[in-house]
KELUMMAR-294340 format. One record per residue (C-alpha): residue number from 1; x, z, y. Coordinates in steps of 0.001 Angstrom, whole numbers, plus 524288, in hexadecimal, padded with zeros to 5 digits. Each point is the difference from the previous one (the first is absolute). Layout:
[site NUM; [X; Z; Y]]
...
//
This chain:
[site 1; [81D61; 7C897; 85501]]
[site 2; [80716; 80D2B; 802FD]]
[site 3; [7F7D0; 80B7E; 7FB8F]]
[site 4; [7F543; 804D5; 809A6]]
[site 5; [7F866; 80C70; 80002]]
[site 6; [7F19A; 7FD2A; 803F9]]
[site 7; [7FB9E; 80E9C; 7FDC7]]
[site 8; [806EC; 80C74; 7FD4A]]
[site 9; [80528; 800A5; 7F33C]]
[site 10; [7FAD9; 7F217; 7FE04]]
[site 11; [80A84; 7F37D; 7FE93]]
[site 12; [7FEC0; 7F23C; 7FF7F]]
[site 13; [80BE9; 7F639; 7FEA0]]
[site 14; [800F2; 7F1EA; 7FA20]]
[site 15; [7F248; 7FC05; 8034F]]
[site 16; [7F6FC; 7FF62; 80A31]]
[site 17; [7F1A0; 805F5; 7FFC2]]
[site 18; [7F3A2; 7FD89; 800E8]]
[site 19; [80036; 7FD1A; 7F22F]]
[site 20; [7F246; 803F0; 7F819]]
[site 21; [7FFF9; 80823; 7F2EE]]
[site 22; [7F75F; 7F56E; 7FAFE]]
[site 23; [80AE3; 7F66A; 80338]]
[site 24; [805D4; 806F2; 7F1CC]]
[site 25; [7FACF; 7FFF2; 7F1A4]]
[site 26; [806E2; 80A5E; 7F89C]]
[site 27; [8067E; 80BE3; 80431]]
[site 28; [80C55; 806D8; 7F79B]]
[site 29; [80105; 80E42; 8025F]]
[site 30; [80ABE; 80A0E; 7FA52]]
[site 31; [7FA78; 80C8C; 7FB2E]]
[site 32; [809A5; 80C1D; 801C8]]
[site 33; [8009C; 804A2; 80FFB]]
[site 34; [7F8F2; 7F331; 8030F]]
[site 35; [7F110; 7FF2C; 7FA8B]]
[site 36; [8028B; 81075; 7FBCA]]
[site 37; [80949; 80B13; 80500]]
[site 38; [809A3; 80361; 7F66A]]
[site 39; [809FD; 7FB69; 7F72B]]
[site 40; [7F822; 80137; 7F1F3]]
[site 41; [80F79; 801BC; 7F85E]]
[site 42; [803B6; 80A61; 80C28]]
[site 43; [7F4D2; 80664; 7FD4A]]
[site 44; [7FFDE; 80024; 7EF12]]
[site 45; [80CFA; 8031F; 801BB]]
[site 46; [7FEAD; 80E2E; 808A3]]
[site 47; [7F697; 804BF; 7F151]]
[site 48; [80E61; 7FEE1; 7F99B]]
[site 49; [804BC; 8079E; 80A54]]
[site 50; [808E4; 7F019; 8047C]]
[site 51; [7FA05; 7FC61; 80AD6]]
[site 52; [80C41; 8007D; 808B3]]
[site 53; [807BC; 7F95D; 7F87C]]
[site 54; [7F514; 7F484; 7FD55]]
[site 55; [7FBA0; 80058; 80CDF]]
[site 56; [80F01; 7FD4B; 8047B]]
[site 57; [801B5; 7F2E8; 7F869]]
[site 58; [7F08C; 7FB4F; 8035A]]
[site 59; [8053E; 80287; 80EFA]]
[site 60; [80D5D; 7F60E; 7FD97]]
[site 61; [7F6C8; 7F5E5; 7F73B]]
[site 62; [7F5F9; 800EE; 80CBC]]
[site 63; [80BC2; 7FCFA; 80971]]
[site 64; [8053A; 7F3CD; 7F92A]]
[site 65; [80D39; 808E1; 7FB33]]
[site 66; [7FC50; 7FFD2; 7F181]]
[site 67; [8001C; 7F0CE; 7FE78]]
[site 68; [7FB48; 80177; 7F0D1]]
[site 69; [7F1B9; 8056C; 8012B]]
[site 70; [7FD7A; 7FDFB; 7EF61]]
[site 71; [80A9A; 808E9; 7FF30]]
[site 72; [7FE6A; 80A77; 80A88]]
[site 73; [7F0AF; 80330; 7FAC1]]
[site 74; [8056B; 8002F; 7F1D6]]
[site 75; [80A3E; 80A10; 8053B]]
[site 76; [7F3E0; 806C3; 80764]]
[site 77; [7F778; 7FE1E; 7F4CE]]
[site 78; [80829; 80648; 7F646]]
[site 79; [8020B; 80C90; 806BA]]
[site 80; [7F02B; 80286; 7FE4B]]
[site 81; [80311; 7FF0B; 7F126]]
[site 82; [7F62A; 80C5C; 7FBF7]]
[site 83; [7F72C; 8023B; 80B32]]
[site 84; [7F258; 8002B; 7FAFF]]
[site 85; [7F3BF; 7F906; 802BF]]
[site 86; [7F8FB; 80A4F; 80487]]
[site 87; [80B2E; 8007B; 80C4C]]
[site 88; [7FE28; 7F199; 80372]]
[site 89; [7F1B5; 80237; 80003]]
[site 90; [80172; 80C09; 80A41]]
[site 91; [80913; 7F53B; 8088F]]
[site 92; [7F4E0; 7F7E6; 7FEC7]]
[site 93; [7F3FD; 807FA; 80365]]
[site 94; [807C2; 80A6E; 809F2]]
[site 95; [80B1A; 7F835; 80691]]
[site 96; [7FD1B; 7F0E2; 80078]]
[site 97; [7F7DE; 7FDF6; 80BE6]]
[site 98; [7FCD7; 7F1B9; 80673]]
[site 99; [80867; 7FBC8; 80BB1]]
[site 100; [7F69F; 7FF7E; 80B00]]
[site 101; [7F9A1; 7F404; 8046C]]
[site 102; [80204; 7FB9F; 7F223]]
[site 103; [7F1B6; 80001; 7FBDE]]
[site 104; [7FCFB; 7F937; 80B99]]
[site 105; [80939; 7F663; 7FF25]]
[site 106; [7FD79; 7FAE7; 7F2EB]]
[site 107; [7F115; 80094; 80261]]
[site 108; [8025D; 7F790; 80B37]]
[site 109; [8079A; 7F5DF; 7F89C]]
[site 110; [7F64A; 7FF7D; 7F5AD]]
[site 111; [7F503; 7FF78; 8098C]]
[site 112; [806E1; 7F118; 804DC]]
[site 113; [800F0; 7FCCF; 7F043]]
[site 114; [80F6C; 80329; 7FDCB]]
[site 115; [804BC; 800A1; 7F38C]]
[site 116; [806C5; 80DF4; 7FF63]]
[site 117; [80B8A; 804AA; 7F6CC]]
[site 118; [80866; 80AF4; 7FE11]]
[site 119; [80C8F; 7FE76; 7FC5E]]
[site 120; [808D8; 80D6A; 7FB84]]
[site 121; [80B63; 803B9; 7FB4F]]
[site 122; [7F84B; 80C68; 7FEDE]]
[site 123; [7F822; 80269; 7F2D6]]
[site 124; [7F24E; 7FC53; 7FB0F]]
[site 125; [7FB4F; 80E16; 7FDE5]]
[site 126; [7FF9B; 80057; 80F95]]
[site 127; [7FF3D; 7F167; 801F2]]
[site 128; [7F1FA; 7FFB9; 7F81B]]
[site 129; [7FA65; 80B21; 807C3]]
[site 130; [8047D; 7F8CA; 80DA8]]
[site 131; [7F948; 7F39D; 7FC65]]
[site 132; [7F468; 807B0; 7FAC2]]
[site 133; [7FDEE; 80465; 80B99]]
[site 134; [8046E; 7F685; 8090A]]
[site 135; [7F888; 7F511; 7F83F]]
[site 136; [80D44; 7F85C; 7FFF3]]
[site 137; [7FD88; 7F33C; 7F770]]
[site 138; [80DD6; 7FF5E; 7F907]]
[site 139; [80AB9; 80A1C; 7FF57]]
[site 140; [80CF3; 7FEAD; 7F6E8]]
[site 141; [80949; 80D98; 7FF75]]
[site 142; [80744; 80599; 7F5AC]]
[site 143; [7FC86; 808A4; 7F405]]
[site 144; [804E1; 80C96; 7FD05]]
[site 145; [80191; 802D5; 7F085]]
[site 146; [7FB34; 80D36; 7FAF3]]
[site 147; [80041; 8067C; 7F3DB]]
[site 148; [7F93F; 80AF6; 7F90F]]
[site 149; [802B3; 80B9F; 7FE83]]
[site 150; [7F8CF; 80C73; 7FC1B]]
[site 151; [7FEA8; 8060B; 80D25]]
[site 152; [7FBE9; 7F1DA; 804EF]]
[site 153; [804E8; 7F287; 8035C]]
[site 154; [80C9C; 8005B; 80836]]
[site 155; [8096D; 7F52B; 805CF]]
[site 156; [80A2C; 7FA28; 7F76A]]
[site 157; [808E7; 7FCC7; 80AF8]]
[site 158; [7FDA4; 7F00A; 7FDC7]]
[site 159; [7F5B6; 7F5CB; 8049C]]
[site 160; [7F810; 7F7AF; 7F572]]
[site 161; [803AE; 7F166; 801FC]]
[site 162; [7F550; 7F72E; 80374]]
[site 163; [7FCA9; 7F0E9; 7FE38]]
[site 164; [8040D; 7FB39; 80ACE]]
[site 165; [80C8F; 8080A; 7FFBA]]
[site 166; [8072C; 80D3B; 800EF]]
[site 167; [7FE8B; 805B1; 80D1D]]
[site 168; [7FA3B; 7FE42; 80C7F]]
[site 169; [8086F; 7FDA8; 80975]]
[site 170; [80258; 7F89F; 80D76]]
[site 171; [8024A; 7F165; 7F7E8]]
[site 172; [7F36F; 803FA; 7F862]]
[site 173; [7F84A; 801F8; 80AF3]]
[site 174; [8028B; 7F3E0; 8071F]]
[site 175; [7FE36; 7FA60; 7F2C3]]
[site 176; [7F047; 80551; 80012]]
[site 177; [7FE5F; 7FC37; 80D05]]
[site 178; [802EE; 7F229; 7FEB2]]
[site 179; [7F83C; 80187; 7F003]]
[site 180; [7F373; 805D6; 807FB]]
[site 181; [8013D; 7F428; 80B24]]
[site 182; [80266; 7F6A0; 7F6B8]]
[site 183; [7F413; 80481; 7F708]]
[site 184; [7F572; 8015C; 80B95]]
[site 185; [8049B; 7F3EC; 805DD]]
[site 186; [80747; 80672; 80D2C]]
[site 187; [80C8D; 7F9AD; 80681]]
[site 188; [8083B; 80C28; 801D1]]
[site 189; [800F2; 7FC60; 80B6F]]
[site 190; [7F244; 80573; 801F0]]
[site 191; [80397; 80CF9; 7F89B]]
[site 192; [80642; 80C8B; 807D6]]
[site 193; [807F8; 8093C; 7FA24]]
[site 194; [8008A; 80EAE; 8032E]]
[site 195; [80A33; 80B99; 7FC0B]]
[site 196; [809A2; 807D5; 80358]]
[site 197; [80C71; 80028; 7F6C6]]
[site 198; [80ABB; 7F62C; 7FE91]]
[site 199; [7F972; 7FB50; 7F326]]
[site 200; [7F5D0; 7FB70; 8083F]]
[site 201; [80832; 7F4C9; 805E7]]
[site 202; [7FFAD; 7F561; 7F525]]
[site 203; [7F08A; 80033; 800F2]]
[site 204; [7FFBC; 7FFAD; 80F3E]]
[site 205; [809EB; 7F6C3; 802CD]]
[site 206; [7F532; 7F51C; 7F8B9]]
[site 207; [7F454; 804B5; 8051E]]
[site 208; [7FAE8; 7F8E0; 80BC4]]
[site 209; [80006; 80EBE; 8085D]]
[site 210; [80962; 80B77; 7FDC6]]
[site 211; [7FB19; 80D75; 8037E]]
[site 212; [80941; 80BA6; 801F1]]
[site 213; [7F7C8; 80F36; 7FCBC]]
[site 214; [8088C; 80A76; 804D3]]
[site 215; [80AA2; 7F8A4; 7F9F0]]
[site 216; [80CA9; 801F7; 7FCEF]]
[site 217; [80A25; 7FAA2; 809E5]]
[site 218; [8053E; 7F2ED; 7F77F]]
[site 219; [7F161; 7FE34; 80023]]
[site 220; [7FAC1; 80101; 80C15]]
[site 221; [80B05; 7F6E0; 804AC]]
[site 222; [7FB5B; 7F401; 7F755]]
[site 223; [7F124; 80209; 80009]]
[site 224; [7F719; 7F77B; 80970]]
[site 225; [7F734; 80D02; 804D7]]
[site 226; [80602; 80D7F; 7FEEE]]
[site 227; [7F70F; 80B72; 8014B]]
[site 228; [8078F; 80B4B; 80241]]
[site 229; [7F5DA; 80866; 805A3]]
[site 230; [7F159; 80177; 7FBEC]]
[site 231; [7F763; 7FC33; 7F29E]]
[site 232; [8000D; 7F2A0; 7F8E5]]
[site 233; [7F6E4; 7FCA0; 80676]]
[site 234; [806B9; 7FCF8; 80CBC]]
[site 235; [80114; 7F111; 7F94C]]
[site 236; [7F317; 7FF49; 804D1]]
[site 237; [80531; 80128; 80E84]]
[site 238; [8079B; 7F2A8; 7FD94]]
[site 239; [7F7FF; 7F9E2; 7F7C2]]
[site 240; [7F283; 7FF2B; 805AF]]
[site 241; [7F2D3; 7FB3B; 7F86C]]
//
């Protein structure tokens, strides 16, 4: 089915509506410019004064040029080596703001029982908060290491390994999608998957509906529902109740 634009800024291809958001049992979101606004590294990165030059490979990993994400956020990640607490904290409270419609949008797929999970290469210090608030039932990101030192904790450049591996990236996340399915009883089949970024692809190429947000081009071109134009939730105009 060739791709179809139903609304401004609003495109369809592969399937054919009416399909119902209670039709689905779990929903997959990214976090960075998908459920929030910025890129959390960009943004760490401008307190060390880096930000262009982070900002630069997080743009090629986004675009599908940098084909080894584990080692394009350890590159990224190391150049915040030294950048306090207290700056990730300011990131936090002054420059991370929800995408719009993404309040609604979750509260809406709760409201039909959905199982819903967040899924970041991102980092738990902002991951946390964003569930917190969202109410998100599951969330797996990555954690940055700190040390301390006497004018207060800083970065040490590296991420802490976890136990169910090192980092979080586009194999891991289609790895928790089909884990969360599996462990709530869901086909993935009846799962949708929503982000941005090329490391998005593994987990929405299993999930039963693909969904595009503002997305980069490699994106867009693969996903099921593209919204290139409005808030999150704009799903809602495809999917009805």
């Amino acid at each position: 089915m060739p791709a179809v634009e139903i609304s401004p800024g609003l495109v369809i291809q592969g399937f054919a509506p009416p399909l119902k958001l209670r039709d689905f049992k779990l929903i997959a979101f990214d976090m960075d410019s998908t459920l929030i606004n910025i890129e959390c590294v960009d943004e760490i990165a401008d307190a060390a004064g880096r930000k262009a030059e982070v900002a630069a490979i997080t743009e090629a990993a986004m675009r599908g040029e940098i084909t080894d994400y584990k080692d394009s956020l350890r590159r990224r990640v190391a150049l915040l080596k030294g950048v306090g607490v207290g700056s990730m904290e300011e990131v936090l409270n002054y420059r991370l703001k929800l995408n719009p419609g993404a309040a609604d949008l979750v509260s809406a797929c709760k409201a039909v029982g959905m199982v819903t999970l967040l899924v970041s290469g991102g980092f738990t210090f902002f991951t946390d908060r964003v569930r917190d608030v969202l109410r998100i039932d599951a969330t797996r990101s990555n954690i940055l290491e700190t040390e301390e030192r006497a004018n207060g904790a800083v970065l040490t450049g590296r991420m802490v390994d976890q136990h169910w591996g090192d980092i979080c990236d586009g194999e891991e996340k289609r790895r928790m999608l089909i884990q969360t399915c599996a462990s709530n009883g869901v086909h993935p089949r009846h799962a949708i998957a929503m982000g941005d970024g090329a490391n998005d692809l593994p987990m929405m190429s299993v999930a039963g509906l693909s969904v595009a947000y503002h997305a980069k081009p490699k994106v867009r071109e693969q996903a099921m529902v593209a919204i290139n134009a409005g808030g999150l939730d704009r799903l809602l105009e495809v999917l009805g109740d």
